[in-house]
TORLUM-958429 format. One record per residue: x, y, z of N, C-alpha, C, CB in turn; residue number from 1; residue in three letters. Coordinates in nm, 4 decimals, padded with zeros to 6 digits, m for minus. Glycine has a CB too. Layout:
% residues N
nxx:nyy:nzz:caxx:cayy:cazz:cxx:cyy:czz:cbxx:cbyy:cbzz:nr:rest
X:Y:Z:X:Y:Z:X:Y:Z:X:Y:Z:NUM:ALA
...
This chain:
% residues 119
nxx:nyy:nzz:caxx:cayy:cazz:cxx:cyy:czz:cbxx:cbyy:cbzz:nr:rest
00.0855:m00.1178:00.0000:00.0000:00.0000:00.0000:00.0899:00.1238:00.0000:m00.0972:00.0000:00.1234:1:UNK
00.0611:00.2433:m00.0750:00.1585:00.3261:m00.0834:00.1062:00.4372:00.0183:00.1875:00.3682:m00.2316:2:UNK
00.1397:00.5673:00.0542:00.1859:00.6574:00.1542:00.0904:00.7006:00.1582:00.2868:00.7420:00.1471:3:UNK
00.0525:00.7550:00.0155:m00.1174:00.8326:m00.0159:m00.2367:00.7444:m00.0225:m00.1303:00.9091:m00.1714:4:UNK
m00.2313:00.6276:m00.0419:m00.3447:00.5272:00.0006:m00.3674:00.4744:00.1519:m00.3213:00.4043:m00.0786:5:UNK
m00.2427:00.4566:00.2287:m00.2093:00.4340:00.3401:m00.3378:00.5519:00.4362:m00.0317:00.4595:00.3453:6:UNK
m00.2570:00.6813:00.3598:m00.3597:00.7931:00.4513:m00.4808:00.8059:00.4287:m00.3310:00.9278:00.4442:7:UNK
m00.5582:00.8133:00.3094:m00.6866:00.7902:00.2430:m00.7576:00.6617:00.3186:m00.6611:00.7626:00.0778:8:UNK
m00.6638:00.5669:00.3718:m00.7377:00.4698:00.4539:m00.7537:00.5341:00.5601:m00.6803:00.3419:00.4798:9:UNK
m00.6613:00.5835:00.6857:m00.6427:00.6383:00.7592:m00.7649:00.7211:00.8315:m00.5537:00.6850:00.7138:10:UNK
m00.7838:00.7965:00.7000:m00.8495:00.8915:00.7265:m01.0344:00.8495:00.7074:m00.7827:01.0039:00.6334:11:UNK
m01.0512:00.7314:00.6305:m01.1556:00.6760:00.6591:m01.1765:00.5975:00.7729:m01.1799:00.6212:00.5728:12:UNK
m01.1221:00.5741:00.8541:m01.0943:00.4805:00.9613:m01.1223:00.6042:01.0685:m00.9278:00.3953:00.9593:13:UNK
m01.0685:00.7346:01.0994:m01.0664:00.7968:01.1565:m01.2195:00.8691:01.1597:m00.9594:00.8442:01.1309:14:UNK
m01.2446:00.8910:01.0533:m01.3893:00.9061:01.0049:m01.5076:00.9020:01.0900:m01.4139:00.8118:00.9175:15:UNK
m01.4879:00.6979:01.0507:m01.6252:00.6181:01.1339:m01.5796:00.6543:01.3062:m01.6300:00.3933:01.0956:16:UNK
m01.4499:00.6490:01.3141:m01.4224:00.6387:01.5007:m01.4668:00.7531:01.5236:m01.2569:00.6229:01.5786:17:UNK
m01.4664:00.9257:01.4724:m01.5713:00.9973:01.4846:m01.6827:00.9861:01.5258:m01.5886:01.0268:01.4158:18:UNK
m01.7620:00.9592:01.4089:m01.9064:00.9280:01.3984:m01.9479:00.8124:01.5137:m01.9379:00.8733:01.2403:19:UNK
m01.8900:00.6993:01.5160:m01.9358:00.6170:01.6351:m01.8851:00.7013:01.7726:m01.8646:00.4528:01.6267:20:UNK
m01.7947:00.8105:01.8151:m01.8162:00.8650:01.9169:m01.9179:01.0233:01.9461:m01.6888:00.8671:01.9463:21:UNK
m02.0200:01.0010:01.8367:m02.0947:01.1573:01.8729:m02.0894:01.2429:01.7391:m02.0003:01.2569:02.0079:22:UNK
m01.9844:01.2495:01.6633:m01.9337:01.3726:01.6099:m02.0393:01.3477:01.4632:m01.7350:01.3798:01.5905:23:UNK
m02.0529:01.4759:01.4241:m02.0545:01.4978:01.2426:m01.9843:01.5708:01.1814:m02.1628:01.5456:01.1822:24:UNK
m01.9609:01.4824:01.0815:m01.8541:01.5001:00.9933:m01.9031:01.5964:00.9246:m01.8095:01.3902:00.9153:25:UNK
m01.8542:01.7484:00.9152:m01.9036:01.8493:00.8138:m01.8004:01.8659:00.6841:m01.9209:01.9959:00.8918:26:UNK
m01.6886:01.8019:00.6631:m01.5980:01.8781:00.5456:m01.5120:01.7547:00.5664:m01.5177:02.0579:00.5709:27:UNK
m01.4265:01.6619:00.4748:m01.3358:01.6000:00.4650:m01.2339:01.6544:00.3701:m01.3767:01.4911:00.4454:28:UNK
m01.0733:01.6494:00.3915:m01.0155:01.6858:00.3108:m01.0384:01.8395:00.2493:m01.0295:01.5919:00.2416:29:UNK
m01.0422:01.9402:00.3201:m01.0635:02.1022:00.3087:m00.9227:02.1594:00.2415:m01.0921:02.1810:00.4785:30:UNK
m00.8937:02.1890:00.1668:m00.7851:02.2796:00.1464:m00.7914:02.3907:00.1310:m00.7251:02.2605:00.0697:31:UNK
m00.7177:02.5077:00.1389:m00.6736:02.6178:00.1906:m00.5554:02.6540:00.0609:m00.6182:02.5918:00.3567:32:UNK
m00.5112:02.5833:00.0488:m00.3469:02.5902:m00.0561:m00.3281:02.4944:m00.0829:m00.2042:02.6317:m00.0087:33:UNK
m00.1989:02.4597:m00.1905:m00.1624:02.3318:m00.1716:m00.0306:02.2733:m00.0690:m00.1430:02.2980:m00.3022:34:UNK
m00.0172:02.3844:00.0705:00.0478:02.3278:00.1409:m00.0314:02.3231:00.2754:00.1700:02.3816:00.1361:35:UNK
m00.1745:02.3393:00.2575:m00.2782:02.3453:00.3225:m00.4152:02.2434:00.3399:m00.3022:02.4450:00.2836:36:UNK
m00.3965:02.1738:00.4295:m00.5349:02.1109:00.4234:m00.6126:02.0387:00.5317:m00.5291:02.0240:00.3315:37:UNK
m00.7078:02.0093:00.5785:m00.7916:01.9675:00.7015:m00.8330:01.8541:00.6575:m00.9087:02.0562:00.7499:38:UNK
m00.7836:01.7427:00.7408:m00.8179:01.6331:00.6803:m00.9750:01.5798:00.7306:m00.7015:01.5342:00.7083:39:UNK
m01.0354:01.6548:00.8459:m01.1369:01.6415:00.8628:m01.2089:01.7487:00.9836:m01.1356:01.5116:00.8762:40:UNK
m01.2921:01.7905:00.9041:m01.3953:01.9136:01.0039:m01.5203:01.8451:01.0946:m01.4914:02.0388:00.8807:41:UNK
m01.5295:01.8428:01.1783:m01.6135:01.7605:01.2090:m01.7063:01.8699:01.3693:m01.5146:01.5926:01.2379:42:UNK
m01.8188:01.8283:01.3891:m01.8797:01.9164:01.4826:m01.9375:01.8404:01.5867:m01.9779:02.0022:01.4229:43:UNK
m01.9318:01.8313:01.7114:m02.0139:01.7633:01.8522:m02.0109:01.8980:01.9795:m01.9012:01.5886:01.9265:44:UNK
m02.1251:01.8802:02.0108:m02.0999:01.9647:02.1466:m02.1594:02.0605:02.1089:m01.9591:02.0024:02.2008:45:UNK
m02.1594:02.1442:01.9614:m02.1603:02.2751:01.9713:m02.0035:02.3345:01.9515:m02.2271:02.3083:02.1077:46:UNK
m01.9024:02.2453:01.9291:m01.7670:02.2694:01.9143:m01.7170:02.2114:01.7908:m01.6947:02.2212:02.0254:47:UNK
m01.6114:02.2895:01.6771:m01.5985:02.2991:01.5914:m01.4778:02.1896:01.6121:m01.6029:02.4257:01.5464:48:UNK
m01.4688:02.0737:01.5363:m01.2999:02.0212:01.5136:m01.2501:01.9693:01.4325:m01.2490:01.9462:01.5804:49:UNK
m01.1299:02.0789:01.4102:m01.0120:02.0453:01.2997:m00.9576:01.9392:01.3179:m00.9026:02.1312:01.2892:50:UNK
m00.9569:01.8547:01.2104:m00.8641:01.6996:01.2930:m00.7988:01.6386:01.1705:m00.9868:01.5469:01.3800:51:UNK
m00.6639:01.6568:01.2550:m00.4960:01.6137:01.1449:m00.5338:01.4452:01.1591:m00.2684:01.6701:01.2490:52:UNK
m00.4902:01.3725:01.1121:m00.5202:01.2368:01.0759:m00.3501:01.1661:01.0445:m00.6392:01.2392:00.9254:53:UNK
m00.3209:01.0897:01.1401:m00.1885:01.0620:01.0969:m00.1740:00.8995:01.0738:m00.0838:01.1200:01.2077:54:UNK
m00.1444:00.8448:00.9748:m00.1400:00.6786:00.9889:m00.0016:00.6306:00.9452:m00.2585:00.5976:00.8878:55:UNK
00.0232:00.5311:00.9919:00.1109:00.4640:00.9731:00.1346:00.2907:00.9572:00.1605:00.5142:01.0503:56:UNK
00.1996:00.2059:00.9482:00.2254:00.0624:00.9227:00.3012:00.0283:01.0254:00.2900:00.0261:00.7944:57:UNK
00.4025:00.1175:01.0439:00.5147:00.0648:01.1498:00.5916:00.2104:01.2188:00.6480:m00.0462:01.0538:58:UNK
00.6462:00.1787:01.3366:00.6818:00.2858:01.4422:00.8237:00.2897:01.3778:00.6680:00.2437:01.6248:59:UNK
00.8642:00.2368:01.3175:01.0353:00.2696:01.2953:01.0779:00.4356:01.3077:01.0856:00.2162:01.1186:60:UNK
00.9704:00.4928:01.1956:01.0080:00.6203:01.2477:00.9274:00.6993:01.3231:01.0409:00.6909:01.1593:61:UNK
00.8561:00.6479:01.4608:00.8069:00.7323:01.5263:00.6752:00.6308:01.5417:00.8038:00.8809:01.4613:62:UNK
00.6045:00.7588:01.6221:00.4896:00.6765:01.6009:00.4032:00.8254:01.5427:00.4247:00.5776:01.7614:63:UNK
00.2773:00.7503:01.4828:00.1629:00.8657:01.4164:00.1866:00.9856:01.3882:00.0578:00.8943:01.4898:64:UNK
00.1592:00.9995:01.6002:00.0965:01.1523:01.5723:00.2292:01.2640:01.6114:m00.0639:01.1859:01.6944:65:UNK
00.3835:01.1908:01.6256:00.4785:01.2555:01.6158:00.5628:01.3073:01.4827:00.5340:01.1953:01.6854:66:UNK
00.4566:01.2734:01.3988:00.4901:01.3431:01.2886:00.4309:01.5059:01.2588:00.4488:01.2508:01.1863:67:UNK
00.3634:01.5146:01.3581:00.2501:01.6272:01.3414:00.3800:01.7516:01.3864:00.0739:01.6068:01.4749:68:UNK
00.3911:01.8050:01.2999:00.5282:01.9282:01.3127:00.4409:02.0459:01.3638:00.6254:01.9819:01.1355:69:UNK
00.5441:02.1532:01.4215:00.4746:02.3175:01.4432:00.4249:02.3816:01.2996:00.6075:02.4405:01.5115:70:UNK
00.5031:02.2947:01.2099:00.4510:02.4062:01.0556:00.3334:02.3409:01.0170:00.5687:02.4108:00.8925:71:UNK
00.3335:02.2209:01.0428:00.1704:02.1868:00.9977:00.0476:02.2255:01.0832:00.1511:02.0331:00.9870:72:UNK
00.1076:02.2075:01.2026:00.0091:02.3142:01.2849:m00.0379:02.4857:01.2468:00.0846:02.3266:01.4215:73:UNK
00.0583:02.5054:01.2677:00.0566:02.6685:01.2132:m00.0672:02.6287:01.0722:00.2693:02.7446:01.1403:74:UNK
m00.0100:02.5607:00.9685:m00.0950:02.5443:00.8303:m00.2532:02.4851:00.8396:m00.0091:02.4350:00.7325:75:UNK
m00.2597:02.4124:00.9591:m00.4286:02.3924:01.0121:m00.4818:02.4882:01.0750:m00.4589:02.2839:01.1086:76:UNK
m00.3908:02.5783:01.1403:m00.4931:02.7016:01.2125:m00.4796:02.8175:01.0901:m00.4219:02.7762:01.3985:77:UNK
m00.4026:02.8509:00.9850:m00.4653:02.9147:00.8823:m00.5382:02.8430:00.7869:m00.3831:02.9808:00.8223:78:UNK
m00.5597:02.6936:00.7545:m00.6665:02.6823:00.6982:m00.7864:02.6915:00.7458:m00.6622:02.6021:00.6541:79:UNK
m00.8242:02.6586:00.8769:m00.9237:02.6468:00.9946:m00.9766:02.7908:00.9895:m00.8531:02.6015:01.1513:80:UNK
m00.8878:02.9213:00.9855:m00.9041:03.0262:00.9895:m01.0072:03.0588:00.8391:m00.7649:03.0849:01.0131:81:UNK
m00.9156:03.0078:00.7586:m00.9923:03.0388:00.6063:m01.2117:02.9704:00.5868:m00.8532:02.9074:00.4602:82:UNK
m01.1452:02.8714:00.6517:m01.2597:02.7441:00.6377:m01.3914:02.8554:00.7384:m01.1880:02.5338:00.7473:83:UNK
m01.3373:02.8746:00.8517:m01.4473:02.9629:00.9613:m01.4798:03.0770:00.8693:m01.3720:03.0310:01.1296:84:UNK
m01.4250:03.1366:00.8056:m01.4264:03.2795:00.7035:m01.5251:03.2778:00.5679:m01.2599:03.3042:00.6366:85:UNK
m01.5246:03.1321:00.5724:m01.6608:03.1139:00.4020:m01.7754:03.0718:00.4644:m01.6277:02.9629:00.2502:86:UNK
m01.7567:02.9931:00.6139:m01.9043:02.9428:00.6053:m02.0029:02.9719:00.7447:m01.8954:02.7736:00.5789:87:UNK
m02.0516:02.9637:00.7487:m02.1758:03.0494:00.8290:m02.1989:02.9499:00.9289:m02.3302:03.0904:00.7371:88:UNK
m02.1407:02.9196:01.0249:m02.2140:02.8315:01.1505:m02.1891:02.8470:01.2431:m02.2103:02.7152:01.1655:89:UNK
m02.2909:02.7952:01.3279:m02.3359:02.7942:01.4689:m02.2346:02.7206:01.5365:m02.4762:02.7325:01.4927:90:UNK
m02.1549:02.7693:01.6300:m02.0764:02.7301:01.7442:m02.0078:02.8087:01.8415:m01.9943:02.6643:01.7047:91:UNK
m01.9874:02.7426:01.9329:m01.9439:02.8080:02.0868:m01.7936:02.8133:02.0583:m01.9849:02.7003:02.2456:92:UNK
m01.7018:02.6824:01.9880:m01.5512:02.7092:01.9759:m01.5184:02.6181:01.8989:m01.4649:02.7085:02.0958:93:UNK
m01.3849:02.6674:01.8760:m01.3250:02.5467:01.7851:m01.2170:02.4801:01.8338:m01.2797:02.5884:01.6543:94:UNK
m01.1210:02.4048:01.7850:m01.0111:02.3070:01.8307:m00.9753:02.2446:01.7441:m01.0339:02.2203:01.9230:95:UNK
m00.8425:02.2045:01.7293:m00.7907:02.1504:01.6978:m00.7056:02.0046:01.7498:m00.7641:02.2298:01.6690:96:UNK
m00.8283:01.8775:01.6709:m00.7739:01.7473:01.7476:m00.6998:01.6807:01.6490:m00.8875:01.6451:01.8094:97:UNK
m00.6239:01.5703:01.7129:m00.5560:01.4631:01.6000:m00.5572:01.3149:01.6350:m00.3975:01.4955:01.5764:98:UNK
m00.6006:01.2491:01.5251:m00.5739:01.1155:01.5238:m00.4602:01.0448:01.4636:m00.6666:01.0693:01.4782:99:UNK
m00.4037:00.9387:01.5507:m00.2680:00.8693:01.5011:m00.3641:00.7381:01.5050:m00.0995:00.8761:01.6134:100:UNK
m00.3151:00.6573:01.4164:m00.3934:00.5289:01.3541:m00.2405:00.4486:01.3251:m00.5132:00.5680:01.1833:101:UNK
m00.2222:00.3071:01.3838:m00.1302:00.2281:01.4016:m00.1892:00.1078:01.2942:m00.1080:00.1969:01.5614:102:UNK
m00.1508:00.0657:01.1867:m00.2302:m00.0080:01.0828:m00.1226:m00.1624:01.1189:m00.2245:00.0819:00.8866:103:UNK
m00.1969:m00.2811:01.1382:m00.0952:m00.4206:01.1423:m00.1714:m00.4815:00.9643:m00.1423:m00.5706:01.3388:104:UNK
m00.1132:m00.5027:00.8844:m00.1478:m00.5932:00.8076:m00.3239:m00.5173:00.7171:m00.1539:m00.7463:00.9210:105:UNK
m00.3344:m00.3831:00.7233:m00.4731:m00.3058:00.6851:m00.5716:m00.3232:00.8038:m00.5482:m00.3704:00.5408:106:UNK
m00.5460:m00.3757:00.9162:m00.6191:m00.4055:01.0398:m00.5683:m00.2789:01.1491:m00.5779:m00.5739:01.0959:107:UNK
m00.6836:m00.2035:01.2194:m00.6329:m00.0958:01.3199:m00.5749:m00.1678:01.4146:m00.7371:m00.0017:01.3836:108:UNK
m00.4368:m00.1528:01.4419:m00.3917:m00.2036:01.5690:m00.3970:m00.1125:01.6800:m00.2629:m00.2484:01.5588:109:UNK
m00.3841:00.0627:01.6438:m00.3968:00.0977:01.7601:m00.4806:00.2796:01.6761:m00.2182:00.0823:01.8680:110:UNK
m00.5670:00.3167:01.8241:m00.6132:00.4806:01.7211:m00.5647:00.5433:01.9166:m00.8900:00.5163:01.6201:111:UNK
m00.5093:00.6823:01.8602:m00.4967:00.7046:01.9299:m00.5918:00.8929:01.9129:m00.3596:00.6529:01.9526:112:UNK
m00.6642:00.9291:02.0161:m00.7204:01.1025:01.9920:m00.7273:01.1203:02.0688:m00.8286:01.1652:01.9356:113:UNK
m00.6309:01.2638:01.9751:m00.5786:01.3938:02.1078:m00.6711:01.4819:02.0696:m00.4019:01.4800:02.1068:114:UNK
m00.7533:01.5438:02.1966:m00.8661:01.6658:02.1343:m00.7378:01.7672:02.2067:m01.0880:01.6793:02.2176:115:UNK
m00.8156:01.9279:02.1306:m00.7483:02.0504:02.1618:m00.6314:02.0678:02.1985:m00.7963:02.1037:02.2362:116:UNK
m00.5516:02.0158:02.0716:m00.3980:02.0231:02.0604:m00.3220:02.1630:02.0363:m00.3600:01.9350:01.9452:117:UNK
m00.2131:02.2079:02.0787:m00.1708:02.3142:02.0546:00.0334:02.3236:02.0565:m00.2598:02.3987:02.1640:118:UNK
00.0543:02.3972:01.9983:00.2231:02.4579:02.0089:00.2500:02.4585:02.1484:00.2552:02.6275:01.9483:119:UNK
């Protein structure tokens, strides 16, 4: 499975674990630029969340969600910024969460979510 299918799974996997905990999914895959993008907008509570999606096969280099750098952060709170700026909705706040997804063989071995992540 290659890097960009790997995540496209990832990020469907991350999806349903959403949805089976509460959330709706309002926007998948949002871009902003092309060094910009939200891999999933999703809303519960009355609270808005940006959520980075990180998957992987194997920890060799790390695990998931330690790939999540300050510049990609920085690049989700100006797309997040852009995304709040076109569309018109109802909420108390927003955040920024992330999922790391541990894949054995296309099987979830491990999901891990961090809500209201920050620098």
């Amino acid at each position: 499975m290659t890097n960009k299918i790997t995540g496209k799974y990832g990020e469907e996997i991350a999806k349903n674990f959403l949805i089976k905990k509460g959330y709706k999914i309002l926007e998948m895959n949002f871009h902003y630029s092309k060094q910009s993008e939200i891999d999933i907008i999703a809303q519960k509570n009355n609270i808005i969340h940006f959520v980075e999606v990180k998957t992987r096969t194997q920890t060799l280099f790390g695990q998931p969600l330690e790939a999540i750098t300050p510049q990609k952060l920085n690049a989700i709170y100006k797309c997040a910024r852009f995304y709040l700026s076109q569309k018109k909705l109802n909420f108390d706040k927003i955040q920024i969460d992330a999922i790391g997804i541990l894949l054995d063989k296309n099987d979830v071995k491990e999901i891990n979510h961090i809500e209201n992540i920050s620098l």
